[in-house]
Steps between C-alpha positions, in 0.01 A plus 500: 500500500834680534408646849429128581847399353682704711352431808506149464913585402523711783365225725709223389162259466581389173872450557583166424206432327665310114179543312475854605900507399451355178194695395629853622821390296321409183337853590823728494667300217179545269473946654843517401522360151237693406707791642777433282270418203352845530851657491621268199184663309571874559849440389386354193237780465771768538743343270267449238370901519840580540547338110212597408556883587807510318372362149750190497503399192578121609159353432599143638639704806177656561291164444693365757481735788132488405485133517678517840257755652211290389654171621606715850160611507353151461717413790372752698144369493648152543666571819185681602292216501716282651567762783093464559512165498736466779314830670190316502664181615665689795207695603265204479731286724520783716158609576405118537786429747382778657155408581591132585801596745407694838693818596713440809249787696211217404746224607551674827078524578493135492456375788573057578188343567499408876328129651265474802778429693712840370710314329633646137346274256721358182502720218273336233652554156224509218748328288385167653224311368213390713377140519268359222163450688356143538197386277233390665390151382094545362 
């Protein structure tokens, strides 16, 4: 999926695109929380051993640089879900855009539809709907 990523980055096809925008977004917001998260619980890790090591007598200190690793830690798996959530999301979108929406090599194989007389017939968009047949009366 990242090899994908990148080439679709590289390409520009997805440039412009506000769902892609908003997703990717949501994506790097959610990686880099947990980032942070992660470094919020070492800190709290290290400052707790660091009390602990030196037989602080402070038992309320030590409680709560425990209390604040566990609550760091907490976050940690907190921002880790969400950051799957949005990964998920992303990559979902992605590989469904991706099916739905030709590359511009397939875009350049298609060739318009020509008439008897050689003319280049209309484009016909499969957006449209087609025409409710008639009943036949019985």
């Amino acid at each position: 999926m990242k090899k994908k990523l990148e080439a679709l980055l590289r390409e520009d096809r997805v440039l412009g695109n506000a769902e892609f925008k908003k997703l990717h977004g949501a994506y790097q917001t959610a990686k880099t929380a947990l980032e942070r998260a992660k470094h919020e619980k070492s800190e709290a890790r290290q400052l707790y051993r660091e009390a602990n090591t030196h037989d602080e007598k402070d038992g309320d200190r030590l409680l709560e640089l425990l209390t604040a690793f566990r609550q760091a830690k907490s976050m940690v798996e907190y921002h880790r879900a969400g950051w799957q959530w949005a990964k998920h999301r992303f990559h979902r979108w992605l590989e469904v855009w991706l099916t739905s929406t030709p590359t511009p090599e397939q875009a350049a194989k298609v060739r318009p539809a020509k008439t008897k007389s050689g003319k280049i017939a209309p484009a016909k968009t499969s957006l449209t709907p087609k025409p409710a047949k008639k009943a036949k009366p019985a």
